[in-house]
Structure formats: structure tokens, C-alpha cells
C-alpha positions as CSV (number, residue, x, y, z in Angstrom):
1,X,-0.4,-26.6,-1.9
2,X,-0.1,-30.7,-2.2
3,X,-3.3,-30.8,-4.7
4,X,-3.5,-34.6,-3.5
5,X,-4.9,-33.6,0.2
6,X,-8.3,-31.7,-2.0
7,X,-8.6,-35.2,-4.0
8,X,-7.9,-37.8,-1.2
9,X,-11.0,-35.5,0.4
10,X,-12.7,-35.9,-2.3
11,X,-12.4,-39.2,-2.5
12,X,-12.9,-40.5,0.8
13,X,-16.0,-38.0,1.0
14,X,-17.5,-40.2,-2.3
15,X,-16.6,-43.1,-1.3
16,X,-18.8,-42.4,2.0
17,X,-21.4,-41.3,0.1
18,X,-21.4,-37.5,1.6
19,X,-22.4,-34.8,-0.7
20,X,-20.0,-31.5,0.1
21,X,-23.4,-30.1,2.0
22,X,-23.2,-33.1,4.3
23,X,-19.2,-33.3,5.0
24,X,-19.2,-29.3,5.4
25,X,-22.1,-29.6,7.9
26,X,-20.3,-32.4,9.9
27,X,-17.1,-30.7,9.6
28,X,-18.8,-27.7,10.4
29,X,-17.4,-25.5,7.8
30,X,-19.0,-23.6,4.8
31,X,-19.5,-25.9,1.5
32,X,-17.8,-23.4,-0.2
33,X,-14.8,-23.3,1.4
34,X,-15.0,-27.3,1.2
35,X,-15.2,-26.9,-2.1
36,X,-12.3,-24.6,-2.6
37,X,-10.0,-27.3,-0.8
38,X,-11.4,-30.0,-3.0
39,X,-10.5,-27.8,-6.0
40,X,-6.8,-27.1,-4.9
41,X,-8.3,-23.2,-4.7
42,X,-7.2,-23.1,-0.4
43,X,-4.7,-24.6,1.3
44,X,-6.5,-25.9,4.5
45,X,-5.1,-25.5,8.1
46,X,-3.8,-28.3,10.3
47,X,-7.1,-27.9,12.7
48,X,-9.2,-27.8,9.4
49,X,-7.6,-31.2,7.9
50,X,-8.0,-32.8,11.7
51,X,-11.4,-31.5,11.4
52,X,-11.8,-32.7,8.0
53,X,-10.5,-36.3,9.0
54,X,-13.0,-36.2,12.0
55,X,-16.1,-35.7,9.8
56,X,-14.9,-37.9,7.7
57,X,-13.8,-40.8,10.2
58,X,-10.7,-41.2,9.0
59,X,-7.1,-40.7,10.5
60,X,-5.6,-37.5,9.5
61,X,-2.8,-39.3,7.5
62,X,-4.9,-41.0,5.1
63,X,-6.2,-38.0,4.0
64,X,-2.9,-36.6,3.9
65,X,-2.0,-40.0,2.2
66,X,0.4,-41.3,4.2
67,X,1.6,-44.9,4.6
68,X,1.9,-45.4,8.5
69,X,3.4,-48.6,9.4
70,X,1.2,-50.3,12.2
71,X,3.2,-51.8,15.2
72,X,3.2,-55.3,16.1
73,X,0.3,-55.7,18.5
74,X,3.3,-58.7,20.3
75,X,5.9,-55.7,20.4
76,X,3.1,-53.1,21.8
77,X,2.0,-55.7,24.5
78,X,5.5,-56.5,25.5
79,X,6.6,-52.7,25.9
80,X,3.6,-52.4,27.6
81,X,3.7,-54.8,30.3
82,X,7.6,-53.7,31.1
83,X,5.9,-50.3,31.5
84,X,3.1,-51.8,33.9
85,X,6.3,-53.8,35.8
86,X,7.8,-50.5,36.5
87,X,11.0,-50.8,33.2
88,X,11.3,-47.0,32.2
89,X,13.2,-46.1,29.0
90,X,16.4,-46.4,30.3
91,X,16.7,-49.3,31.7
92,X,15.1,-50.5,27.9
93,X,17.9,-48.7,26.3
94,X,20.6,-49.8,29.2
95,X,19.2,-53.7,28.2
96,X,19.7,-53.2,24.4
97,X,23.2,-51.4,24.6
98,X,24.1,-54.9,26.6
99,X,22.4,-57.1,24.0
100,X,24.5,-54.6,20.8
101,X,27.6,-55.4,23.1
102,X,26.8,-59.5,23.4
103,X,26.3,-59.5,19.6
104,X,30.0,-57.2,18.8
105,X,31.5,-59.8,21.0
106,X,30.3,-62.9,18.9
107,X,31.3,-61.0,15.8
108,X,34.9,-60.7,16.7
109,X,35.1,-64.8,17.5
């Protein structure tokens, strides 16, 4: 078991000010078994860490303590009104095979 997923619980649940009776009541789950993943002693479940995050309002990758790179909100707004216009995937993927061809040409000159 990653024994950093027990103490990035732990210290998001301090941090919050929860006492492990608290976060096990939200989470619905016994504080002993709580406990047990806090201590490394249990390797929790996927559903128990999305639980877990839930409870403890947090995504489920920063209490696996994982860097997620956020998407430019221009980039999501672009893709997202070609979406609204009606551009599906391929015509997106059609459109940037062109633009790689443009660029190869300028290369060679």
C-alpha cells in the first residue's frame, strides 16, 4: 500500500479541523477502519478513497497526491464552442494534420 494516501488523509482531515469521529461519520464509515487507513494498517478501495475525498471536499487526486495540470480555461472555451458549432473530433484532428503538413512544408524551404 502507498503509505502517503493514509497521511495526505490525515492531513487534509487536520487541516479541516475533523476529528476521525467526524470524517468517519461523513464518510460514513467506521472510525476504526478510518483509523486503520490513516495508519497504513488497510489499503482502502477506489469507492472508499472517492468516498473519503467526498467527506473530505476534496478531489480524489489530491488525496492520492497527484499533480493535475488544469486546462487553459481559453483552450476549454475554444474546443467548446467548435463543439456547440457542430466541429466533431475529426474534423479537429483532419484541421491539425493540415496545419503539421503547412508547418513540414516551411521546414523544407
Amino acid at each position: 500500500m502507498n503509505n502517503s494516501l493514509g497521511t495526505q488523509i490525515r492531513k487534509i482531515r487536520l487541516r479541516k479541523g475533523l476529528s476521525l469521529t467526524k470524517l468517519a461519520k461523513k464518510a460514513n464509515i467506521s472510525k476504526g477502519y478510518l483509523s486503520s487507513i490513516e495508519s497504513h494498517k488497510n489499503n482502502p478501495s477506489a469507492h472508499m478513497i472517492q468516498k473519503l475525498a467526498k467527506a473530505l471536499e476534496v478531489p480524489v487526486e489530491q488525496l492520492l497526491n497527484i499533480q493535475v495540470d488544469l486546462l487553459d480555461p481559453e483552450w476549454v472555451e475554444l474546443f467548446t464552442q467548435a463543439k456547440e458549432l457542430g466541429v466533431n473530433k475529426e474534423e479537429i484532428r483532419a484541421f491539425l494534420a493540415y496545419e503539421a503538413w503547412k508547418h513540414s512544408l516551411k521546414e523544407e524551404v
